[in-house]
N, C-alpha and C positions, 0 to 999 in steps of 0.2 A: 303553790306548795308542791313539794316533790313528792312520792308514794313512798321514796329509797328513806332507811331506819340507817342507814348507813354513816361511822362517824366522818366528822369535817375537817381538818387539822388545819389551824389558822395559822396564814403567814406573817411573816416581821413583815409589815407593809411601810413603816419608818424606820431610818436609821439616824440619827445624829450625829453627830461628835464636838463636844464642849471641848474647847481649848486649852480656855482657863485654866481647867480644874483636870483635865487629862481623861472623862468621862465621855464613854460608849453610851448612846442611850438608844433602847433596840425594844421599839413599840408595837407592841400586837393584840388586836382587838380591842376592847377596853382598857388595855395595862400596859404598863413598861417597865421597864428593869434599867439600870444602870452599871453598867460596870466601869471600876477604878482600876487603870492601868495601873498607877505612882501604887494603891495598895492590893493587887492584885486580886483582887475579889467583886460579889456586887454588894452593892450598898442597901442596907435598910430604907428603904420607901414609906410613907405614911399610906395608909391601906384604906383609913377609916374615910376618906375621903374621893377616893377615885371614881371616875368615870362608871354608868351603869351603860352605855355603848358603845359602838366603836371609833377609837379616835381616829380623825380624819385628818387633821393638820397639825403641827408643831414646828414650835422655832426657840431660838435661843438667843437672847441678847446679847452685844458684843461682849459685853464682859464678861459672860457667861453666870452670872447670878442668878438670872431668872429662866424657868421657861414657861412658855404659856403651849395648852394645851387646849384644842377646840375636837370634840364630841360631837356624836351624832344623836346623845343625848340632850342635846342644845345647851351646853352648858359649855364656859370656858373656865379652864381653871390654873390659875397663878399660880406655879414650884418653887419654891427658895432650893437652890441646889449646895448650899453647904449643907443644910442638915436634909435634903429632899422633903421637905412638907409641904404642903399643900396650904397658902398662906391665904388664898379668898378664891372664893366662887362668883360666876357670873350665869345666870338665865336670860337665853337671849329665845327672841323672838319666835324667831327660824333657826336650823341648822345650818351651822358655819360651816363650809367650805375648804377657806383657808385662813393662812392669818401669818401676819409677819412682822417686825418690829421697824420703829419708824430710826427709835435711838435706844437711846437704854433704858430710859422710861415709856415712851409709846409706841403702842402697835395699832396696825391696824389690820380688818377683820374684813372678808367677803360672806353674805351669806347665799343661799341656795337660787333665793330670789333675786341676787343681780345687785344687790345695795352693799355700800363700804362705810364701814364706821371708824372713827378713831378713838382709840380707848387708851387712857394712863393708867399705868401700873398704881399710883398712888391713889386714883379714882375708882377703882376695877370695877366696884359694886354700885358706883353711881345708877339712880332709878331708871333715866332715859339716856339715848344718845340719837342725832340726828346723825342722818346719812351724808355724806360727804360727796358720795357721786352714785350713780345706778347705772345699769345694763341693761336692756331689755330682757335679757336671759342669763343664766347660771354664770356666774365669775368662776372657770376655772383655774385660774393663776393670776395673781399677782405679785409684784417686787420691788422694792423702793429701790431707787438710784439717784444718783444726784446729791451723797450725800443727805439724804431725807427730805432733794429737792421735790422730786417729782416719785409720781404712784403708773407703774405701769399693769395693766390690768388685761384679760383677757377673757374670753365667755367661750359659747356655746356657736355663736352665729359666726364663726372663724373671723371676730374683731378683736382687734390689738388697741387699746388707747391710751396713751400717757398723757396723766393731767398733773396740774400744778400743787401741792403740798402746802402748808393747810387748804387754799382754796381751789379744791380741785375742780371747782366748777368752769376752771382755765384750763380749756385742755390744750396741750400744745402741739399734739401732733397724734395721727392715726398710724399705724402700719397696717396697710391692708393687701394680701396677697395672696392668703390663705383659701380652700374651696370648702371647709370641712371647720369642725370645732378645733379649739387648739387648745393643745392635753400642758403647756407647758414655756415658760419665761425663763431665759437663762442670761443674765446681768454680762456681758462682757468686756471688760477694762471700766472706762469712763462711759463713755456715750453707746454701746453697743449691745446691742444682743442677740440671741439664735432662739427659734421658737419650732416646737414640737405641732405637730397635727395630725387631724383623722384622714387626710389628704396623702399619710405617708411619708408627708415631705417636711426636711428641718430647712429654714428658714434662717440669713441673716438678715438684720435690719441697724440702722443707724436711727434710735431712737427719738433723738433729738430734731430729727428731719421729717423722718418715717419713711426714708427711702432702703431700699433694698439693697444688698452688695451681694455679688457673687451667686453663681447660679445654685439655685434648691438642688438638695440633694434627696434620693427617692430611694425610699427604702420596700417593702415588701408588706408591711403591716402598720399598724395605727403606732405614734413614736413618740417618747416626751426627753426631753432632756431632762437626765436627775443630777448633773455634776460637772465644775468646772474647777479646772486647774492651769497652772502657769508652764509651760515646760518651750525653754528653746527662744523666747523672747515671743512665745505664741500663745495661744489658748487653745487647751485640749477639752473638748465636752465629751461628759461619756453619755451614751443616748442606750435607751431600752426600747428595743422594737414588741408589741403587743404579742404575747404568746412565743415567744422563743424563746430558749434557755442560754443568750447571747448577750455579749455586752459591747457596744461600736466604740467607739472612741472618733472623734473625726478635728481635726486638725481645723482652726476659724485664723483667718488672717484679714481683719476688718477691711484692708486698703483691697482685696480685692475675691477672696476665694475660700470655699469652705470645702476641705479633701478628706476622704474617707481613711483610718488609719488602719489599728488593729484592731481586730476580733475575737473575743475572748471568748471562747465556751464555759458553760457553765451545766453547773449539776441542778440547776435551778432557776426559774425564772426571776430577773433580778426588778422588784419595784423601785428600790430606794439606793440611796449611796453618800456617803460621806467620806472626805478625806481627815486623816489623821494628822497629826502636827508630823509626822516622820515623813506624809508623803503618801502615808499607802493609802489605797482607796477601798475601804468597807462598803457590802454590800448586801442588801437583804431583801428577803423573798418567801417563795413558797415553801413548805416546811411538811415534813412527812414526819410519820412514828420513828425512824430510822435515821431521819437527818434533818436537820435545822437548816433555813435557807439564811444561814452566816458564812461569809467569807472575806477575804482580804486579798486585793491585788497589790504587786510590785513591778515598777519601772525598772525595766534591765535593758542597759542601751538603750533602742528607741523603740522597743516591745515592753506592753502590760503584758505579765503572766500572774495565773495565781501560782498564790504560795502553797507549795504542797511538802513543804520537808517538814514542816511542824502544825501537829494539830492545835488547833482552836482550845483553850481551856476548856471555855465555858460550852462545849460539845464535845467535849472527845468522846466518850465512849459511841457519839451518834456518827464518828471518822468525818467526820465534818475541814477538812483544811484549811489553816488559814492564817495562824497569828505569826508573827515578826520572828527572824531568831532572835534579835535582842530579847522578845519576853518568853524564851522558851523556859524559862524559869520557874515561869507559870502553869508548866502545864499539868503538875502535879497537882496544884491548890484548888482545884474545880474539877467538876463531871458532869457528865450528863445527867444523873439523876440528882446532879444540883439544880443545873436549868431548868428540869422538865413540870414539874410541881408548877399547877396555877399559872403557866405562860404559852410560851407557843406551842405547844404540843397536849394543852388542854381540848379533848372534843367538845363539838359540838354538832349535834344533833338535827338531821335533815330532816325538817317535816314535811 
């Protein structure tokens, strides 16, 4: 416990963006908000139901129907996102970790202890479930590929393992090359992916093999990949290094090389990021009385910059920059003292 009475201001520690439905969804602490681009505003939430701590994971199913939300209240709980309600509750064991959708009906779930379950949306509240595969130690990332072939999974002991869907007790292959835990799994194309670590260094791998391509790249601080995009017939990740108010961007080209691109400065350190259906890449983070850690970058040429010629709706008065000019239309219909009530910018209290 700390001595300091001093208050806390919690950061958007998740970002989303639902496709489907054209829905922002921007999680902090035990709550989340939503906002509707198509109706420019945010959406009513069901309240009586939410999380009593802080959510740790979230995803969205392709179709964008559902989302599931895992707590560090150990509970997961199922969203219907046309009307955002809170359709069933799950109590689980331990605290979940993470969690990810397998299709449109199943996902599956790491918890603290190192065990993966598979859970159906249609089953949600079923009484038990067996573990599909274990880790010695803490699962911090996992990611289906393969089409919902295979479950690639990561811990604490800087191991990488991909096993086989439903019977993951097949595992097909290790990547191992890591010194340190690894903060992070980033899917790229078919068979590939780039992995974050406390080592500093991102990491390519060819899944399917579990060999390495192209030499690590070493950054200054502990690194996860939050974000992947298409641009130039290549794939761009954007990486957050631990404690800087920066965003990388590094250029992956599987047949041989992973190259550092642009560097974004920021007014904030960025945890999370999602791309929008336009393109632009949203970002969130640490979050002060004076500004919310929301922002939005744009592709111009072969430079990420942020947007700074139109404020954010849902932050203007906190000068927060960010939204699109297509939706400067919006930036009338919201304020800061819309957002601020009961979300990021609620304290909390150091004891």
């Amino acid at each position: 416990k700390m001595a300091s009475n001093e208050d806390v201001w919690l950061p958007i520690s998740l970002i989303r963006f639902g496709a489907a439905n054209n829905h922002l969804i921007l999680i902090s602490g035990s709550e989340f908000k939503v906002y509707s681009f198509d109706e420019n505003r945010f959406l009513q939430i069901e309240t009586d139901n939410k999380h009593k701590d802080f959510i740790r994971s979230a995803a969205l199913n392709d179709k964008g129907s559902l989302l599931v939300t895992a707590s560090d209240d150990k509970t997961l709980k199922l969203w219907e996102t046309t009307t955002w309600s809170c359709t069933a509750t799950r109590t689980c064991p331990k605290k979940v970790s993470v969690i990810s959708w397998i299709n449109d009906q199943e996902m599956i779930f790491a918890t603290k202890f190192g065990h993966s379950f598979i859970l159906s949306s249609l089953r949600f509240t079923e009484a038990e479930l067996p573990p599909i595969l274990g880790h010695c130690s803490t699962i911090t990332d996992l990611s289906v590929v393969g089409n919902g072939t295979a479950v690639i999974t990561s811990d604490r002991d800087e191991k990488i393992r991909v096993s086989r869907l439903p019977e993951a007790y097949d595992i097909l292959s290790f990547c191992l090359g890591h010194t340190s835990f690894v903060t992070g799994v980033m899917p790229i194309g078919t068979e590939h992916i780039v992995t974050g670590s406390g080592d500093n260094t991102l990491r390519g791998w060819n899944w399917k093999t579990g060999k390495s391509f192209g030499e690590p790249l070493s950054f200054s601080g502990i690194i996860t990949p939050i974000a992947v995009t298409s641009q130039q017939n290549k794939s761009l990740v954007a990486v957050h290094v631990s404690g800087e108010n920066s965003l990388y961007f590094v250029e992956v080209d599987p047949s041989n090389s992973l190259k550092l691109g642009t560097v974004v400065s920021l007014e904030f350190e960025p945890f999370s990021a999602a791309f929008d259906k336009k393109g632009y890449l949203w970002l969130a983070g640490n979050s002060t009385a004076e500004k919310v850690g929301v922002t939005a970058l744009a592709l111009t040429g072969s430079q990420w910059a942020e947007i700074k010629d139109v404020v954010l709706p849902i932050v203007k008065e906190a000068g927060v920059k960010g939204s699109p000019k297509e939706s400067a239309n919006i930036v009338t219909t919201m304020s800061w003292s819309d957002f601020k009530p009961e979300f990021v910018c609620k304290k909390t209290k150091k004891n």
